[in-house]
C-alpha positions as CSV (number, residue, x, y, z in Angstrom):
1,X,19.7,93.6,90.1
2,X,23.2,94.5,88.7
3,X,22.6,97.8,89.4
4,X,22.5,97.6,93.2
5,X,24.8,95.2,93.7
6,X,27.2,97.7,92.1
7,X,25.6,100.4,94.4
8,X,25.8,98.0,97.4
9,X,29.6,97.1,96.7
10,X,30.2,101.2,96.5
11,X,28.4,101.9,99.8
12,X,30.6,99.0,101.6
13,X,34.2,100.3,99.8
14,X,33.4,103.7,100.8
15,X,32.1,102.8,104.8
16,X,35.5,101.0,104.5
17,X,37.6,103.5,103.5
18,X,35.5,105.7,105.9
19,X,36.1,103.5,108.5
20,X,39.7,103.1,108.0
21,X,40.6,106.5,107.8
22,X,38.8,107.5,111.5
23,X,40.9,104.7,112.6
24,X,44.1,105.7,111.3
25,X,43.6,109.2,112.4
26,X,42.8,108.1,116.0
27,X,45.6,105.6,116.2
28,X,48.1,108.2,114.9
29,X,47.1,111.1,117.5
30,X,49.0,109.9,119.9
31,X,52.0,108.9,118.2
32,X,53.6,112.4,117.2
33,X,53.5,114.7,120.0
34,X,54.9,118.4,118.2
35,X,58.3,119.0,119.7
36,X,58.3,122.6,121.7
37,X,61.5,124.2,121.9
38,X,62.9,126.6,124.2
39,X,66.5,128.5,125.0
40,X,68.1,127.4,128.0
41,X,71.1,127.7,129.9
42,X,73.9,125.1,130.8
43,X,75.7,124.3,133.7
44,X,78.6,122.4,133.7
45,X,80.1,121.5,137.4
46,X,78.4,124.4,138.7
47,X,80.5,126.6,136.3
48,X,79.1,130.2,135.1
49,X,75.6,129.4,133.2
50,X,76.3,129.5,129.2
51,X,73.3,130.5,127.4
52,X,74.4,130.2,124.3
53,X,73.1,127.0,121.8
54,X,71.2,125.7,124.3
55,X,68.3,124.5,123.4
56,X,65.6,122.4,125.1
57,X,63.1,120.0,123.6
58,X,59.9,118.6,125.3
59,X,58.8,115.7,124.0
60,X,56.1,113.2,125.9
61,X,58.2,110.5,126.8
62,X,61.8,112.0,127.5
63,X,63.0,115.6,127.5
64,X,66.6,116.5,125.7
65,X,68.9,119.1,125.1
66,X,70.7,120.9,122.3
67,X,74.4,121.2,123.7
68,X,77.5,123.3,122.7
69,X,79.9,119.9,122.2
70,X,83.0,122.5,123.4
71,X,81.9,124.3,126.3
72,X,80.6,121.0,127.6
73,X,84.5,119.7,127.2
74,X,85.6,123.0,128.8
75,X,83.4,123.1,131.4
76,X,84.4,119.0,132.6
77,X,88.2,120.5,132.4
78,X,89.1,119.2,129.0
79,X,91.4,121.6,127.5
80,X,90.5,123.1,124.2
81,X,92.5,124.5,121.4
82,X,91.5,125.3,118.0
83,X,94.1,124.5,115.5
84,X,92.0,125.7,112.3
85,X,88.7,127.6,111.6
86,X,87.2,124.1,111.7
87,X,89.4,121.8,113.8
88,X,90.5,122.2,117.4
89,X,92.3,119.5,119.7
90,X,90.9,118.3,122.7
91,X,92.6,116.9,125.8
92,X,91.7,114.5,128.4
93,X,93.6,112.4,131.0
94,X,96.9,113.0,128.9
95,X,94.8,111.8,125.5
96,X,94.0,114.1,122.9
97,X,91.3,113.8,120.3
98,X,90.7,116.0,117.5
99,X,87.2,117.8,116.6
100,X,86.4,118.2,112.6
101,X,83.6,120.6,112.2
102,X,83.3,120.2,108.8
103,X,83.6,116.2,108.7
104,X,81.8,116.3,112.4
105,X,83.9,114.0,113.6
106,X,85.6,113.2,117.0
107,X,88.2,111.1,117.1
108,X,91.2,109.7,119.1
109,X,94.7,111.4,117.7
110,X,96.5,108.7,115.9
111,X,93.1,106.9,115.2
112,X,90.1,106.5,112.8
113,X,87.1,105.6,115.0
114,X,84.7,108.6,114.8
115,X,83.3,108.8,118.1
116,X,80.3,110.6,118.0
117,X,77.8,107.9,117.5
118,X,74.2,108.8,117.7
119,X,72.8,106.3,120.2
120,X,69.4,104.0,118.4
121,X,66.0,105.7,118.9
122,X,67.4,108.7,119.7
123,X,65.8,112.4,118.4
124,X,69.7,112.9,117.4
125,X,70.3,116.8,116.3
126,X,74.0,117.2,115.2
127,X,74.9,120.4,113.5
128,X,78.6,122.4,113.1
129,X,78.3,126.3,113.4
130,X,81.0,128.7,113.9
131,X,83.5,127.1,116.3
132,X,81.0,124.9,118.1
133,X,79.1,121.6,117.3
134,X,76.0,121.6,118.9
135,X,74.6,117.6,119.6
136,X,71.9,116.6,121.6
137,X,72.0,115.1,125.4
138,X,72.2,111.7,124.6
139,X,74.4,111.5,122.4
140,X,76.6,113.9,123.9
141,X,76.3,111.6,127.2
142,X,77.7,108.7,124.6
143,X,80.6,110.8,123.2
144,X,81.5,111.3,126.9
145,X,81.2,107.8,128.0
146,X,82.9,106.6,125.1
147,X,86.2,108.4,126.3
148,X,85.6,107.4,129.7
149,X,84.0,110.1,131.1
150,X,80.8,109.6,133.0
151,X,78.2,112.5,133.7
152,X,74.6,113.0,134.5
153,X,72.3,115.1,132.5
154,X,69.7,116.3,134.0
155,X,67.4,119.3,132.9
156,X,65.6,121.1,135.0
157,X,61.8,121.9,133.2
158,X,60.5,124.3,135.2
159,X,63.3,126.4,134.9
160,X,65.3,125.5,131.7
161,X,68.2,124.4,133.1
162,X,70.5,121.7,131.9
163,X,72.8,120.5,134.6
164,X,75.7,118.6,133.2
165,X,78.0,117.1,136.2
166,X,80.6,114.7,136.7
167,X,78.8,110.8,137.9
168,X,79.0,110.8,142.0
169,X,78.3,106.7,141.9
């Protein structure tokens, strides 16, 4: 009698474990959906289209873009000067801000705040390479915003465009 309870209990644990793991799977497809990744170009203001580290993600719920952090700013009339291999000064509306590569850091001259702030839930890429600091769309929308600059960012799928353009409303 022992013996097939014990046999019993074993073909119950492992129907369970069976069970659970089908379950698992099935409730997991969904979740991830592998992020492709293409090259693009940029288009800031209906400037000249820059094609270089720009890179688009599709995702399921929410395409985004890999942007080059500078040529956005140059592109919205921001002047940009690089001061050091790693540091360049950035001015708006008579403000300037300074851009540490090797910190990645934004912030207002004569101030501490960093403003590059990756916004919650976000699929944030922020990377420094040669003169540029590449950050995804939404948080380079909130960097923008956060010095008072409004823009929409609109990518194009069908044609791998992102369009990058000063708020009309």
């Amino acid at each position: 009698m022992k013996k097939r309870a014990v046999i019993v209990s074993l073909l119950v644990l492992a129907l369970i474990i069976i069970t659970g793991g089908v379950s698992m799977s099935l409730w997991n497809r969904n979740k991830e959906v592998p992020i492709p990744s293409e090259s693009g170009k940029l288009v800031v203001n209906n400037g000249a289209p820059i094609t270089e580290n720009v890179v688009i993600h599709f995702i399921q719920y929410g395409d985004y873009a890999d942007l080059p952090f500078t040529e956005v700013m140059k592109g919205l009339d921001m002047s940009v000067v690089w001061v050091a291999s790693d540091t360049a000064e950035i001015t708006h509306n008579d403000k300037k801000y300074i851009l540490g590569l090797s910190e990645v850091t934004f912030v207002e001259s004569g101030k501490s705040k960093n403003l590059i702030i990756i916004p919650p839930g976000t699929k944030a890429t922020i990377r420094a390479i040669d003169r540029e600091l590449i950050l995804d769309s939404t948080t380079m929308q909130s960097v923008l915003y956060g010095i008072g600059v409004k823009v929409d960012i609109d990518i194009d799928v069908e044609r791998h465009i992102v369009y990058v353009n000063f708020k009309t409303d």
